[in-house]
C-alpha positions in Angstrom: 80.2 8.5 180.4 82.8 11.2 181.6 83.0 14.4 179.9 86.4 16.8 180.0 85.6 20.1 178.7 88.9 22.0 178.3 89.0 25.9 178.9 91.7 29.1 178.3 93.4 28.3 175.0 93.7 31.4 172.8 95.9 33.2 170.9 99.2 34.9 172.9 102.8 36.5 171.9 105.8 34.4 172.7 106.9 35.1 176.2 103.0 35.8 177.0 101.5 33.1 179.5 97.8 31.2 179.4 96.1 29.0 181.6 94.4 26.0 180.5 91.4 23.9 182.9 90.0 21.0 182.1 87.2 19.7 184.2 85.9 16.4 184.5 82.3 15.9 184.4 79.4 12.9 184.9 78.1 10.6 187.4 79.8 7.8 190.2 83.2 7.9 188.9 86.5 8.5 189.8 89.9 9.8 188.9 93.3 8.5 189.1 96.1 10.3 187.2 94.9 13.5 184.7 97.3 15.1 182.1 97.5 17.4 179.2 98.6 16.3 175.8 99.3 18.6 172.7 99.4 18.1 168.9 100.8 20.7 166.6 100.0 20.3 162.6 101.8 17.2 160.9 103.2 16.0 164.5 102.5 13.4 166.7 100.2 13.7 170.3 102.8 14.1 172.8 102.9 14.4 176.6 103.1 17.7 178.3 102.6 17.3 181.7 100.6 14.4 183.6 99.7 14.6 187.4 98.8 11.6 189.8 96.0 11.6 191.9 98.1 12.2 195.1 100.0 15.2 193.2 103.3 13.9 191.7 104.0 15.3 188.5 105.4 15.0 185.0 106.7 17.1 182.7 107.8 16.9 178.8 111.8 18.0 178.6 110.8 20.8 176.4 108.4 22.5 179.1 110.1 21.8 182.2 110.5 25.1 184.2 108.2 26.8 181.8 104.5 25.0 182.5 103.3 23.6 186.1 100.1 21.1 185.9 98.1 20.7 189.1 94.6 19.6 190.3 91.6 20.6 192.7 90.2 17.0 193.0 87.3 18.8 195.3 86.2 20.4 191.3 87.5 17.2 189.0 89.3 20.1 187.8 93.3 19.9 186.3 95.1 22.8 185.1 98.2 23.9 182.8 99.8 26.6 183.8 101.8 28.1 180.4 104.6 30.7 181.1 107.0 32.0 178.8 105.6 30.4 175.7 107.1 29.8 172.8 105.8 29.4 169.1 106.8 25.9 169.3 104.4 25.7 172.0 101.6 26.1 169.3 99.2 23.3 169.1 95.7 21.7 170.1 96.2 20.9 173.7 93.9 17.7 174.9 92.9 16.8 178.4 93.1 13.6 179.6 92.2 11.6 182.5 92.1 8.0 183.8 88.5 7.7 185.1 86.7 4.6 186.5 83.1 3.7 186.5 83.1 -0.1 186.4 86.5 -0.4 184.6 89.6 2.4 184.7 89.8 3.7 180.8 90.7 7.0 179.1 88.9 9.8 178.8 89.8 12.7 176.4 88.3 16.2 175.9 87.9 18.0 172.6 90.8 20.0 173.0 91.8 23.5 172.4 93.9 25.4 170.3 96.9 27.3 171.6 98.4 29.4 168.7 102.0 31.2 170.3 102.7 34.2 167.7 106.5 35.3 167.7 
């Protein structure tokens, strides 16, 4: 089994910035793409930003120029980058990641709470 512990949420004034890691964990596996999702209360999981494993990148619309997602394969490691927040931008933010041990399948962390005051 894969484990993705998640790091860095917090509480932080609109226009503040955070940075969020997520780090993959376990034994003989591998990685393909790894994202960040986010759910705010009485909203549907949505997409923030997802990154392949040879570095292109996706963002949502309502981030773009705002967050930057990028990875240290070497540490199984992805990150979210958060500038310029907003209050919108409150919510739990989830890690994920494609892993494979004998079949690819999704893997999600626990999450973490990013609460944007204005």
């Amino acid at each position: 089994q894969v484990q993705l512990v998640e790091s860095g949420g917090g509480l932080v004034q609109a226009g503040g910035s955070l940075r969020l890691s997520c780090t993959a964990s376990g034994r003989d596996f591998s990685i393909n793409a790894m994202g960040w999702y986010r759910q705010a209360p009485e909203k549907q999981r949505e997409m923030v930003a997802t990154i392949t494993s040879g570095g292109s990148t996706n963002y949502a619309d309502s981030v773009k120029g705002r967050f930057t997602i990028s990875r240290d394969n070497a540490k199984n490691t992805v990150y979210l980058q958060m500038n310029s927040l907003k209050p919108e931008d409150t919510a739990v933010y989830y890690c994920h990641a494609e892993c494979k041990l004998r079949y690819w399948r999704d893997y999600w962390g626990q999450g973490t709470q990013v609460t944007v005051s204005s």
